[in-house]
Backbone as numpy.savetxt, mean C-alpha at the origin, in Angstrom:
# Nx Ny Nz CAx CAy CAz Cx Cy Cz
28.45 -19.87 -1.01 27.61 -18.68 -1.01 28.49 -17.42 -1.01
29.60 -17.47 -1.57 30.28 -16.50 -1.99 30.07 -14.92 -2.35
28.31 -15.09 -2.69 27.86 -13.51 -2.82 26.69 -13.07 -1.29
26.61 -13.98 -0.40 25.75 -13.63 -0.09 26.14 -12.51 0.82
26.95 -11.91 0.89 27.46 -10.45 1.93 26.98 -9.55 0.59
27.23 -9.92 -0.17 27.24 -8.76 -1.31 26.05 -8.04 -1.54
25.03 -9.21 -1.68 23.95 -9.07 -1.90 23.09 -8.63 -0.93
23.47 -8.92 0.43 23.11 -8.56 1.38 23.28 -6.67 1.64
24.64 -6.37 1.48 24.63 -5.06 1.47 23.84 -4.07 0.34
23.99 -4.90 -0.82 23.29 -4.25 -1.78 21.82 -3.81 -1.12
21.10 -5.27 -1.06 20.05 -5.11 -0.12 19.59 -3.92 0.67
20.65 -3.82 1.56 20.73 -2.67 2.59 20.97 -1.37 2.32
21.57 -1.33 1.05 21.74 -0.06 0.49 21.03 1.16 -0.29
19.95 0.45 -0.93 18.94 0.80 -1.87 18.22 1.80 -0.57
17.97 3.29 -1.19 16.87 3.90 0.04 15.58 3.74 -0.40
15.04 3.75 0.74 13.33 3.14 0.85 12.05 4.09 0.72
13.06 5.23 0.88 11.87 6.17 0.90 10.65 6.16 0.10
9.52 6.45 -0.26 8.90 6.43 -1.56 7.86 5.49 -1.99
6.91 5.18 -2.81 6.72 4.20 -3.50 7.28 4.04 -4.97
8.34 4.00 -5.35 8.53 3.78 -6.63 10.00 2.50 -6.54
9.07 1.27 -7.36 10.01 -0.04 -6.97 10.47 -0.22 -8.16
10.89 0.90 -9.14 11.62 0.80 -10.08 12.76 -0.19 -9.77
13.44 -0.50 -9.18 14.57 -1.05 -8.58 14.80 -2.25 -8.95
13.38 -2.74 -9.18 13.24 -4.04 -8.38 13.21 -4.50 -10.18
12.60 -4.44 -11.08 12.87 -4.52 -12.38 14.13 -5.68 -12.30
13.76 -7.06 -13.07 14.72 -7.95 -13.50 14.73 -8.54 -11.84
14.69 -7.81 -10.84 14.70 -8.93 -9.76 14.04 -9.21 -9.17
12.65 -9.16 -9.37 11.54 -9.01 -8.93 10.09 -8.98 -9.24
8.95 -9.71 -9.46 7.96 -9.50 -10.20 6.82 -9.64 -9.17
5.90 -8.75 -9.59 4.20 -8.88 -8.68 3.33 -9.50 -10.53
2.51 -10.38 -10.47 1.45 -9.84 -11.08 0.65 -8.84 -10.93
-0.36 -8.05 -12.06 -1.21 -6.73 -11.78 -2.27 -7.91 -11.44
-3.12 -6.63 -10.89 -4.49 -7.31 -10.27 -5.22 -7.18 -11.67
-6.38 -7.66 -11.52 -7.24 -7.40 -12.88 -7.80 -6.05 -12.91
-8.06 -5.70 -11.98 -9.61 -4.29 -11.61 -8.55 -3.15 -11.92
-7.11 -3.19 -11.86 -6.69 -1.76 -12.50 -6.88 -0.78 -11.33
-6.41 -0.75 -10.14 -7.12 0.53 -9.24 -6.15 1.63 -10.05
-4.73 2.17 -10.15 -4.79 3.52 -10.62 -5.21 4.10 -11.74
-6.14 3.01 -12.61 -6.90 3.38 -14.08 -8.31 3.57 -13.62
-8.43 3.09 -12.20 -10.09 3.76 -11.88 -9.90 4.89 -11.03
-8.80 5.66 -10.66 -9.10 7.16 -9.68 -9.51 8.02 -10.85
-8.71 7.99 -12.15 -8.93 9.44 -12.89 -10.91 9.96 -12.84
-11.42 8.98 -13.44 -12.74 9.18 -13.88 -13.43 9.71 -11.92
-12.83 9.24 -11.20 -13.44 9.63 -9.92 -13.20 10.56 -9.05
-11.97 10.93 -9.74 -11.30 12.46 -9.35 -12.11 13.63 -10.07
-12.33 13.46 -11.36 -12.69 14.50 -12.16 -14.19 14.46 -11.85
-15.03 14.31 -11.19 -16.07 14.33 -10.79 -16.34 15.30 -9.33
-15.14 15.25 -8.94 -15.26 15.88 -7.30 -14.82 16.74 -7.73
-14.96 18.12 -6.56 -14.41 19.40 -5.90 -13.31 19.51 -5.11
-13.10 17.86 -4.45 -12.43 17.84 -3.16 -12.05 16.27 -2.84
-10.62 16.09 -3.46 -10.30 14.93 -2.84 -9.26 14.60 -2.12
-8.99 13.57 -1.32 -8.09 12.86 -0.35 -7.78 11.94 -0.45
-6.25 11.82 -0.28 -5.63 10.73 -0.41 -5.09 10.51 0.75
-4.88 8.86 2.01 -4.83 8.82 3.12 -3.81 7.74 2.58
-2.29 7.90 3.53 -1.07 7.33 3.70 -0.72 6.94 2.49
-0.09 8.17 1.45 -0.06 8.27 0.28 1.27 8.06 -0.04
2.35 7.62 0.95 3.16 7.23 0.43 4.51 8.39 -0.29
5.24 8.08 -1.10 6.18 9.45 -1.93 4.38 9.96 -2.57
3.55 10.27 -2.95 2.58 10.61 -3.44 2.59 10.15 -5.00
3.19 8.91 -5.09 3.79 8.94 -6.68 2.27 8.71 -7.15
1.37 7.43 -6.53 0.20 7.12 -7.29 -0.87 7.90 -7.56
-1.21 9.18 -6.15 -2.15 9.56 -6.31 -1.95 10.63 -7.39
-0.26 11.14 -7.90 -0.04 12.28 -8.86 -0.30 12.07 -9.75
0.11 10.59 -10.41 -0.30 9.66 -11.59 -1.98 9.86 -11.98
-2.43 9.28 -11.00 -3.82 9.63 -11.80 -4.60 11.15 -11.84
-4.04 11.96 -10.91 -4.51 13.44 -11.08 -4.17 14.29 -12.20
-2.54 13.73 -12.57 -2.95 14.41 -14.22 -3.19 13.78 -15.06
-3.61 12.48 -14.66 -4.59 11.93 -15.87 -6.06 12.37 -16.04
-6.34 13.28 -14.84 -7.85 13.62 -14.66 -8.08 14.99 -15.47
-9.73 14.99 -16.37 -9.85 15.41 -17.10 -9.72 17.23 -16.72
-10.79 17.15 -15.64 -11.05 18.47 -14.69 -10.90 17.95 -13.43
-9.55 18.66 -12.92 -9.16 18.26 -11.82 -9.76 19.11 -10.77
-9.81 18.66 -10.13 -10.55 18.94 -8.45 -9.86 20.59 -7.65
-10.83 21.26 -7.20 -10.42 22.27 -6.94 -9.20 22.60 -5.33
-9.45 21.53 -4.61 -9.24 20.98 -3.23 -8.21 19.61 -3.56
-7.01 19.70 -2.78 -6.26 18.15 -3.13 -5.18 18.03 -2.03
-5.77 17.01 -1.50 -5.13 16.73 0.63 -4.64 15.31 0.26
-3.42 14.74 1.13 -2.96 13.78 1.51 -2.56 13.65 2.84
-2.72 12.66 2.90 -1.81 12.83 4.50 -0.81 11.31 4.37
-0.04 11.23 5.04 1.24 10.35 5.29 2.35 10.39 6.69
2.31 9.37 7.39 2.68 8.94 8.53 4.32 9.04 8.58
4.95 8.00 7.60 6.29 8.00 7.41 7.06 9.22 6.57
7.77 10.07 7.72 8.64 11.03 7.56 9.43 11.15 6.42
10.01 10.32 5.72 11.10 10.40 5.01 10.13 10.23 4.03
8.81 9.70 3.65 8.11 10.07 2.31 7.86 11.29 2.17
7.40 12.20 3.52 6.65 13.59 3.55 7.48 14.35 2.37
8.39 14.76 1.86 9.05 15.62 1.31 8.84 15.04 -0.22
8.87 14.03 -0.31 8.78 13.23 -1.37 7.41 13.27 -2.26
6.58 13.05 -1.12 4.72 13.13 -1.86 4.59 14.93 -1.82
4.77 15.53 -1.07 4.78 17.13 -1.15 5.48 17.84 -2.29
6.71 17.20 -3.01 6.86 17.52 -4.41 6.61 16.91 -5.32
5.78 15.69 -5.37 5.11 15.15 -6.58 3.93 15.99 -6.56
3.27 16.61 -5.11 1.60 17.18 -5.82 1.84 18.84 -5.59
3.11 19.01 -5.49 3.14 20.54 -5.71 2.48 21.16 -6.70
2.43 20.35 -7.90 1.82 20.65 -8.89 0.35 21.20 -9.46
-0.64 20.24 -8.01 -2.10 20.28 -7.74 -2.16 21.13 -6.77
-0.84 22.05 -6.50 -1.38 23.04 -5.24 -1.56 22.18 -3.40
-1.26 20.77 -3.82 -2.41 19.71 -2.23 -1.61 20.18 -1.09
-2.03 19.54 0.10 -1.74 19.95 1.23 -1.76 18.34 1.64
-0.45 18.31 2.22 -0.23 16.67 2.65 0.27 17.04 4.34
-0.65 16.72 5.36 -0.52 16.17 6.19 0.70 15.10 7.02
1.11 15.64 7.69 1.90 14.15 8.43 1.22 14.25 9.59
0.71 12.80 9.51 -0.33 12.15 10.21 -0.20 10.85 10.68
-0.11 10.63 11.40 -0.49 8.79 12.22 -1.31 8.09 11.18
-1.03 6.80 10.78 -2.34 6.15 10.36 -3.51 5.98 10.96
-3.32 5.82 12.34 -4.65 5.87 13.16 -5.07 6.77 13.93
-4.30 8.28 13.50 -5.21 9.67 13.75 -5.92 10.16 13.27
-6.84 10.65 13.92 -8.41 11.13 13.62 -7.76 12.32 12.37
-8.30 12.32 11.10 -8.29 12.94 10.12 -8.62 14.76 10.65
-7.40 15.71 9.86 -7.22 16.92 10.44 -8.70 17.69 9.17
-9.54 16.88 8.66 -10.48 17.80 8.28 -11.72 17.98 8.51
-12.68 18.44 8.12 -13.94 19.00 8.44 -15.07 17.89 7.83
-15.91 18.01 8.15 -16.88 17.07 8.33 -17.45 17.13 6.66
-17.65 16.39 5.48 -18.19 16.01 5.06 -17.77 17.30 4.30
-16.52 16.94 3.86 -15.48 18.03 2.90 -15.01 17.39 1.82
-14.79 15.85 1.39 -14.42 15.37 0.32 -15.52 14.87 -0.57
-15.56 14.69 -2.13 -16.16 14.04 -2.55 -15.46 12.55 -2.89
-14.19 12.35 -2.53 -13.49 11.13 -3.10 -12.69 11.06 -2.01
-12.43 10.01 -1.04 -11.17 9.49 -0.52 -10.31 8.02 -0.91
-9.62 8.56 -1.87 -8.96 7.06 -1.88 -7.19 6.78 -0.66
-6.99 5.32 -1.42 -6.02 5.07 0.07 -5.78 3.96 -1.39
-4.05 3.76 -1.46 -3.82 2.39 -1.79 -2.73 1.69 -0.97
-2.87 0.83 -0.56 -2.40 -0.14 0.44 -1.89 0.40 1.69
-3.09 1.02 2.25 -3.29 1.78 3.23 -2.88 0.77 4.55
-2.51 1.12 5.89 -1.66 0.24 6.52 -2.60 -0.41 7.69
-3.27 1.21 8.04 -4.66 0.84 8.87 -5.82 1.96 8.55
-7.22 1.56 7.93 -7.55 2.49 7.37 -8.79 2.76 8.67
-8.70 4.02 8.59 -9.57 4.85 9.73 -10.79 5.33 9.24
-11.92 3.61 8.86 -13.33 3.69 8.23 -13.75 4.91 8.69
-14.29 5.20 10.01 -14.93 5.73 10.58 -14.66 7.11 10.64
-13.22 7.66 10.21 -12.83 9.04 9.71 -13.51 9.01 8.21
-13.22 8.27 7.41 -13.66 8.35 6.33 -15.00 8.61 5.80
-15.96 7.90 6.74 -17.13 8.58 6.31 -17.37 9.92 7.19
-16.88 10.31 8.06 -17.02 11.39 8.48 -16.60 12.59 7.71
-15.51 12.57 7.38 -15.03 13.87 6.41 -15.68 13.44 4.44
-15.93 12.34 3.97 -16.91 12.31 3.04 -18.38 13.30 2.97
-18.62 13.60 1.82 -19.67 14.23 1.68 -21.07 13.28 1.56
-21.85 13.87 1.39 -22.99 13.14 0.69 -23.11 12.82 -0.67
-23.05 10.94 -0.79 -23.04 11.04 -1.92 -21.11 10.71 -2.57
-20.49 10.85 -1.31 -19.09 10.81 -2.11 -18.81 9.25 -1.96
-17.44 8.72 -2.50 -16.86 7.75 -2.65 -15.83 7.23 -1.91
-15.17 6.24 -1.80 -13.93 5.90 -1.13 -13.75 4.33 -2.00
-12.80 4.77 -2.08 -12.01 3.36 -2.84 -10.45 3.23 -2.46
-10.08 1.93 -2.28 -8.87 1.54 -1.50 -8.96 0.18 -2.60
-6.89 -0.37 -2.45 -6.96 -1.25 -2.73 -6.06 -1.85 -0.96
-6.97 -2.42 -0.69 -6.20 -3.11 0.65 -5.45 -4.45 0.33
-4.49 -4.68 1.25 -3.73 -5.77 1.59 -3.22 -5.91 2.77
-2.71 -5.07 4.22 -2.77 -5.34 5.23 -3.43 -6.39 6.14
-5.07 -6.32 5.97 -6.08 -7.36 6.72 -5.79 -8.81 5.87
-5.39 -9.18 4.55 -5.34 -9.95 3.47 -4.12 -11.36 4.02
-3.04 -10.96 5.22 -2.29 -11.76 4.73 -1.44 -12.27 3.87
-1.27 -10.92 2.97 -0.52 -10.69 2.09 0.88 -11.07 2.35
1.84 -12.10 1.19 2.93 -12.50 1.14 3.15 -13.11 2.54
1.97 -13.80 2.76 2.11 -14.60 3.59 2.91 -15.40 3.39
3.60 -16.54 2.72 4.63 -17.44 2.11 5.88 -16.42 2.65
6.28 -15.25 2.21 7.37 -14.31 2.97 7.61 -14.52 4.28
6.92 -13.90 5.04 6.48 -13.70 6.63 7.00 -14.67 7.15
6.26 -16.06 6.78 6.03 -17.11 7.53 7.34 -17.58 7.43
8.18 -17.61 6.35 9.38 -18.04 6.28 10.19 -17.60 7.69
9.71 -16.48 7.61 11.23 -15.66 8.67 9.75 -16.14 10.22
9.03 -15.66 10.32 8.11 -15.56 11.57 7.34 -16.81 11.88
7.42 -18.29 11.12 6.99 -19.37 11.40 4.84 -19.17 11.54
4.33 -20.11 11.31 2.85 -19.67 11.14 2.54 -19.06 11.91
1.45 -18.14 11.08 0.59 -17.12 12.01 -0.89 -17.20 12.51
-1.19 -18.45 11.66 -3.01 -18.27 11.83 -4.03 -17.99 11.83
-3.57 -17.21 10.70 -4.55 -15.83 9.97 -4.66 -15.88 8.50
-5.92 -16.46 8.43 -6.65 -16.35 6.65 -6.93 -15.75 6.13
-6.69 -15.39 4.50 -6.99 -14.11 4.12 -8.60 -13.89 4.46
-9.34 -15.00 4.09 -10.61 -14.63 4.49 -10.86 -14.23 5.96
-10.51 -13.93 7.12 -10.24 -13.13 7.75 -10.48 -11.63 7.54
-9.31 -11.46 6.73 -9.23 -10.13 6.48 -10.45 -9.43 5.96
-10.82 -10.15 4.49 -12.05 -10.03 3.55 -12.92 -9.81 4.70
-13.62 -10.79 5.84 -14.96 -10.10 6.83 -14.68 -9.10 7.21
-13.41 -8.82 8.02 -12.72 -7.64 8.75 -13.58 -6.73 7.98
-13.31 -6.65 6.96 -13.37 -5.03 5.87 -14.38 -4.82 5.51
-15.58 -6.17 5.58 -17.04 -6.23 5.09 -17.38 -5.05 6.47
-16.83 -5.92 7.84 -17.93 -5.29 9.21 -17.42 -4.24 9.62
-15.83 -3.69 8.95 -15.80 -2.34 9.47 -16.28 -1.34 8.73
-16.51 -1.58 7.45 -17.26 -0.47 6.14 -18.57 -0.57 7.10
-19.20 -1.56 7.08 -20.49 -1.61 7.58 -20.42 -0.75 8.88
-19.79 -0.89 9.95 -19.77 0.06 11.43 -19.66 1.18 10.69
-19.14 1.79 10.11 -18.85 3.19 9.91 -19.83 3.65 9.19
-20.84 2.86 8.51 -22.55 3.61 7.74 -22.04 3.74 6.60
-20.62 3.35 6.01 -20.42 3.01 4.31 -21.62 1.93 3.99
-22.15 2.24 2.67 -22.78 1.31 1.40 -21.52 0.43 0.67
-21.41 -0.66 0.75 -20.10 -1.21 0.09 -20.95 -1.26 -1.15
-20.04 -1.13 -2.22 -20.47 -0.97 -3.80 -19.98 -1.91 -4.28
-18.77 -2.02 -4.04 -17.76 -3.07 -4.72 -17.02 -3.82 -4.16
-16.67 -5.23 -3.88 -15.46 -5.56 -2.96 -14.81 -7.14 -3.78
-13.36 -7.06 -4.32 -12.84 -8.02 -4.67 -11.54 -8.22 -4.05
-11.58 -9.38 -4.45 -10.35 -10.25 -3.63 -9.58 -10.84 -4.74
-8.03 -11.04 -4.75 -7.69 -11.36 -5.83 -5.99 -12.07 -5.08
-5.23 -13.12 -5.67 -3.93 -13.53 -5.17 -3.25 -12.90 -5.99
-2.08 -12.50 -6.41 -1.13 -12.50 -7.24 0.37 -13.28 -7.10
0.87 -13.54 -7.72 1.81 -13.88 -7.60 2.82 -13.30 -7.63
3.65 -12.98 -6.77 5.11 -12.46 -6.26 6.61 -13.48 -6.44
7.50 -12.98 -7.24 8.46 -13.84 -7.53 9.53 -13.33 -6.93
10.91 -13.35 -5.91 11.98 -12.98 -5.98 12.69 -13.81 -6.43
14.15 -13.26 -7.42 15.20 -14.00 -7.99 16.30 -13.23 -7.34
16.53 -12.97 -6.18 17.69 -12.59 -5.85 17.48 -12.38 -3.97
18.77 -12.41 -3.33 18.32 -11.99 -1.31 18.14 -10.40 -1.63
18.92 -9.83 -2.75 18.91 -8.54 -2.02 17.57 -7.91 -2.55
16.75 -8.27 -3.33 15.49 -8.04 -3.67 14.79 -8.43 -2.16
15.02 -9.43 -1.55 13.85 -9.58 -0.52 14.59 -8.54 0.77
15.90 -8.48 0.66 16.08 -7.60 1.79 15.76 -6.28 1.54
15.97 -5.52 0.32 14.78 -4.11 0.00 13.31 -4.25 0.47
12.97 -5.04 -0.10 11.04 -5.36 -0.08 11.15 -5.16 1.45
11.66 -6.00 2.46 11.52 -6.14 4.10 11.88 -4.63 4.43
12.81 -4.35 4.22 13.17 -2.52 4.61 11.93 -1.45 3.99
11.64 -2.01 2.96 10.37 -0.79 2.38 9.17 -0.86 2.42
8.85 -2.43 2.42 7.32 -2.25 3.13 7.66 -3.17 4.68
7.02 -2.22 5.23 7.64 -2.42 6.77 6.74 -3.49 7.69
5.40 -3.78 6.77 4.91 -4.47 8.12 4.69 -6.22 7.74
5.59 -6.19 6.28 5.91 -7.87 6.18 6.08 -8.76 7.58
7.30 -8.33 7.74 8.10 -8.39 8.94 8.23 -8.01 10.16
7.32 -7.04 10.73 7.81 -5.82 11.22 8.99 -5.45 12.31
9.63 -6.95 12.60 10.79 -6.39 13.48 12.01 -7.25 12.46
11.70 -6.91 11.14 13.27 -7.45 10.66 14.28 -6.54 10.66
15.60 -7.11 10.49 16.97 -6.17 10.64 17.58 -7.47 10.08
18.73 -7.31 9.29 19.47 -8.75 8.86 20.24 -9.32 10.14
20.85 -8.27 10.89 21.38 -9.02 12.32 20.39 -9.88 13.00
19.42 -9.44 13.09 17.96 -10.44 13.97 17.99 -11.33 12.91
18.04 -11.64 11.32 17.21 -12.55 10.55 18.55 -13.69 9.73
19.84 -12.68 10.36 20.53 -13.51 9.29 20.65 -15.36 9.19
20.12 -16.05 10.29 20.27 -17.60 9.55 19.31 -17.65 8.99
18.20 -16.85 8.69 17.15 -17.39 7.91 17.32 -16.82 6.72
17.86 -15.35 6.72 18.35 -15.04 5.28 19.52 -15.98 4.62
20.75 -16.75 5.13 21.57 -17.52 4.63 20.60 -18.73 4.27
19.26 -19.16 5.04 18.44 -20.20 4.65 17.78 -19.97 3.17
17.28 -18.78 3.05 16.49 -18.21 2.13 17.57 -17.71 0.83
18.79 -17.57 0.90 19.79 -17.71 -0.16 19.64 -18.85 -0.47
20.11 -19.54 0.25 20.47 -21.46 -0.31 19.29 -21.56 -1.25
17.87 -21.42 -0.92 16.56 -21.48 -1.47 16.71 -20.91 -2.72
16.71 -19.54 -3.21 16.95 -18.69 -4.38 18.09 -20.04 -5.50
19.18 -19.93 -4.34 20.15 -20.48 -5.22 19.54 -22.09 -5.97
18.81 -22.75 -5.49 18.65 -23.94 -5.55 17.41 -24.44 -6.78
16.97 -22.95 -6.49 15.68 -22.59 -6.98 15.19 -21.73 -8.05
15.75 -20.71 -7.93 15.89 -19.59 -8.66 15.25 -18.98 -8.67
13.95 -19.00 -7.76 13.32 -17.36 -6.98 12.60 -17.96 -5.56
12.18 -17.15 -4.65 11.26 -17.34 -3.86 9.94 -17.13 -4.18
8.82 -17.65 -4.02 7.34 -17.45 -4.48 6.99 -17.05 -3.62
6.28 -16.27 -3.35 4.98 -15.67 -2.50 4.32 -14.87 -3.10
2.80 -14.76 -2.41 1.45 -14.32 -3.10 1.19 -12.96 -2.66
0.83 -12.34 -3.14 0.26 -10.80 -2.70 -1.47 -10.79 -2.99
-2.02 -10.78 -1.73 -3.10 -10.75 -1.36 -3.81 -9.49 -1.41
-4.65 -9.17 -2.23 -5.65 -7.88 -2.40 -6.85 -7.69 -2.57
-7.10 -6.41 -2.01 -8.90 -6.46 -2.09 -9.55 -5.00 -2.64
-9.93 -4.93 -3.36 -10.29 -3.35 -4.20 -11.88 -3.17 -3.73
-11.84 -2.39 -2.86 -13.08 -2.06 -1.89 -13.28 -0.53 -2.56
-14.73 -0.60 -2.50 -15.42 0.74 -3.33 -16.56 0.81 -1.96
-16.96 2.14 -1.09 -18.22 1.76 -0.52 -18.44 3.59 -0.75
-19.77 4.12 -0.49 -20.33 5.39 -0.57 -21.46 5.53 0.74
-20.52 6.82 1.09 -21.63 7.44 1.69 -22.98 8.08 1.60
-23.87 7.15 2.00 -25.48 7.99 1.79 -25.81 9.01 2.20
């Protein structure tokens, strides 16, 4: 295993800030889901006055579809938890004029009651139903593509964290009975696997550093016999498989 320091630092080296996994190209593959979520915000942006985007990440997705929108929205808020994106999503929507928040995922939303016509969220970490229909208007929307409640890359996890005991269908009720507590109309709700390929360690040691709650107490010092386990694997093999678990939830406030 002659490369595995190498790869390991590489790993460690790549910064995380952001959502953009350009990186990962050639070492790394997700399948797309079918439903397309950043080809369904444009048409639902250009309909509102006032939309929100909740733990938006570098802001790369929600910028993507806002200038794809025909008549863009007069009002344009994000909010985002992790520090080192804040600077990052604040100059992708400089452009829309927005106002991005740094915010807790599970703090009560800094706006006014029934001020958006659209809140979307994509792979929101913990989504705060019950803010959501509160600052929604009458009549407005919310669409998320979740994977947190899902069990997502479960096959990952379990490698390093041994079973957990948690089905995606789990997650799927979770999201039915908390839309429902909060007085959302669910409109839409799918579930879908994809398949996740790594062909390399230092691809899975980026992925563990950038999305943080695979793992959530990895560090390669805490993980390294299982990362020298999970080399041998790659090598033997020529990628690791795991699934990415998703659910494209649409519900409206009456």
């Amino acid at each position: 295993m002659a490369d595995f320091d190498d790869l390991i630092a590489e790993g460690e080296a790549v910064p995380v800030a952001g959502w953009d996994f350009s990186w990962f190209e050639g070492r790394a593959i997700e399948e797309p889901t079918s439903w397309g979520y950043s080809r369904r915000l444009p048409p639902l942006y250009a309909e509102a006055q006032a939309v929100l985007d909740l733990q938006t990440g570098g802001g790369e997705v929600f910028a993507g579809a806002l200038a794809r929108t025909d008549v863009r929205p007069s009002l344009v808020a994000a909010t985002e938890a992790w520090e080192p994106n804040l600077e990052l999503a604040r100059r992708a929507l400089a452009p829309f004029d927005a106002t991005v928040a740094h915010l807790a995922n599970d703090a009560p939303l800094p706006f006014a009651d029934a001020s958006f016509g659209v809140v979307s969220s994509r792979h929101p970490i913990a989504m705060p139903w019950s803010e959501v229909a509160r600052v929604l208007e009458p009549g407005g929307i919310t669409i998320s593509q979740q994977v947190t409640p899902l069990a997502t890359n479960r096959e990952l996890y379990e490698f390093f964290l041994g079973p957990q005991g948690y089905e995606p269908e789990d997650g799927v009720a979770l999201i039915q009975s908390r839309v429902a507590e909060a007085g959302l109309e669910l409109v839409d709700l799918r579930y879908e696997e994809s398949k996740v390929e790594f062909f390399d360690l230092a691809a899975v040691v980026y992925f563990l550093r950038k999305v943080l709650w695979t793992v959530p107490d990895f560090t390669v010092e805490r993980y390294r016999d299982k990362l020298i386990e999970l080399h041998a694997e790659i090598e033997e093999r020529g990628s690791f498989v795991s699934y990415s678990r998703h659910a494209l939830v649409v519900a409206l406030r009456q």
